[in-house]
N, C-alpha and C positions, 0 to 999 in steps of 0.2 A: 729486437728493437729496444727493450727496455736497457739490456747490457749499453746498448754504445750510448743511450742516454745518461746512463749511469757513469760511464766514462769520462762522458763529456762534461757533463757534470759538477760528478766529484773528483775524478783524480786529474783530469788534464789543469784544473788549476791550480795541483802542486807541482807540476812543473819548476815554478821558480823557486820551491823551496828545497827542490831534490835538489836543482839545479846549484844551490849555492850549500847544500851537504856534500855535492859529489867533489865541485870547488876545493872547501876547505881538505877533504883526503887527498885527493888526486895532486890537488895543486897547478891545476893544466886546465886552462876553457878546453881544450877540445876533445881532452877525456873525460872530462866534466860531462861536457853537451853527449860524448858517446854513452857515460855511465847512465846519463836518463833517458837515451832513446833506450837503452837493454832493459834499464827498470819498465816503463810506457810498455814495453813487448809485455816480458816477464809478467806482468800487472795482468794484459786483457789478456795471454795464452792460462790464465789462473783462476779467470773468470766465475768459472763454478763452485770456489768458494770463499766472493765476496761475502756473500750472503752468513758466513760463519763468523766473518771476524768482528770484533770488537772496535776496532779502530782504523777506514781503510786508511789514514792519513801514517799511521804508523805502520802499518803493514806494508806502504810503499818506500817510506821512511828505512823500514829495515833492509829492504829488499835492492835500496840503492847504497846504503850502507853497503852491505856486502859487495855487491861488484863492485864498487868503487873500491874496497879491500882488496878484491880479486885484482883487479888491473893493476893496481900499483907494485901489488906482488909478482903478476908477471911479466913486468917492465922493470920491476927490481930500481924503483925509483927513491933516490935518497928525497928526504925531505930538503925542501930550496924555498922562497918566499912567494907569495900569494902573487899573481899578475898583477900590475899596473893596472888603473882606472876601475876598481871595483866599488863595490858598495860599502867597506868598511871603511874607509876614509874621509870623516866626517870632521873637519875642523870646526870648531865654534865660535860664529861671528857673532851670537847673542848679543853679547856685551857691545858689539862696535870697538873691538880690540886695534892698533893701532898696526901696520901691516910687520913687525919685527915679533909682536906677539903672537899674531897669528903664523906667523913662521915659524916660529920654536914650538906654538903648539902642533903646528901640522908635522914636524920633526917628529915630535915624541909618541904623536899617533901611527907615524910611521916606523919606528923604533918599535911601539908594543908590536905593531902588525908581524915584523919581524920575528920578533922575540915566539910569538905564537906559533908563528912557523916554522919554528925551531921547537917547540916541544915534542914530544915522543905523540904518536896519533891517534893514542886514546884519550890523551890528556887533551891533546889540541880541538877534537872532535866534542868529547865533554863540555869542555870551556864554551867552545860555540855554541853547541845546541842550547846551552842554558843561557848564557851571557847575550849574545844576538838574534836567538831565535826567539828564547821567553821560552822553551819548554821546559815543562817540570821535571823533576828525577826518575819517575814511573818511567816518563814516555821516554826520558834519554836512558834509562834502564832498558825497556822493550827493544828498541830501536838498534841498540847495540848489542844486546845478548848478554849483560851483566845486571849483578844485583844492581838496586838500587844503592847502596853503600858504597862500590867500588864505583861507581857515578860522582859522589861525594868526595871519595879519595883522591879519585883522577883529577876533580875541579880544583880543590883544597892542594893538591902537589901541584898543580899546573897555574894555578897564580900565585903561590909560592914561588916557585921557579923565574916567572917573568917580574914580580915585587924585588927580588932579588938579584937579578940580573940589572933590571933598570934603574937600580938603587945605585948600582958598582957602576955603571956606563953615565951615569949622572954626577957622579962622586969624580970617577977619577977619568971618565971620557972614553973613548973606545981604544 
């Protein structure tokens, strides 16, 4: 009884945040939605040793990583742009911007969105978990199975990449 309490809990309310790690790999809601019901199994058939780990938020975290790795490898899925109507598309009315600015800004949020999904899947995967999750380099270190350094490398070459892309499509247009 204390297991499905613990469940219930603590990991069903990552849910949305596997849910939007499995997102940015897969690139698909409905391999997305399959990559966390497989983590959710994987999680409680592993049960016996929560009680070891240090972090179950990363422990679920890695665990959906992976499959989410596995799937796209055996679907053999090129990288393409993030669904329509999700959370990253955030234009800013702060200001009370006039509807032409707010246009071009929602463009160029759309252009990075792009551009990210177009980086290579360590880099893009990196970029996220730090840039819109707010996790630190340890935990996107753990999370993915690399040092903390190549965490850094991947971030530092991955907006590098999009600085530079955006710069060239800004300059000379697409």
């Amino acid at each position: 009884m204390k297991e499905i309490s613990f469940f219930r809990n603590e990991i069903l309310p990552l849910k949305n945040e596997l849910f939007r790690l499995a997102m940015r790999i897969t690139l698909n809601r409905d391999d997305a939605e399959d990559v966390v019901q497989e983590t959710m199994l994987k999680v409680w058939n592993r049960r016996e040793q929560w009680s070891e780990l240090e972090s179950i938020e990363a422990y679920c975290l890695t665990i959906c990583h992976n499959i989410a790795l596995d799937k796209i490898k055996r679907t053999d899925r090129q990288n393409s742009s993030l669904e329509e109507g999700n959370s990253y598309e955030q234009a800013d009315h702060s200001y009370g911007a006039n509807p032409e600015e707010q246009t071009v800004q929602r463009d160029r949020v759309e252009l990075v969105r792009q551009l990210i999904s177009q980086l290579p899947e360590k880099q893009r995967t990196c970029m996220q978990l730090r840039d819109m999750e707010g996790k630190a380099y340890k935990d996107i270190a753990q999370i993915m199975g690399i040092t903390e350094q190549q965490v850094k490398v991947n971030i530092f070459r991955g907006r590098q990449a999009i600085k530079q892309k955006f710069m060239q499509i800004e300059q000379h247009g697409l």
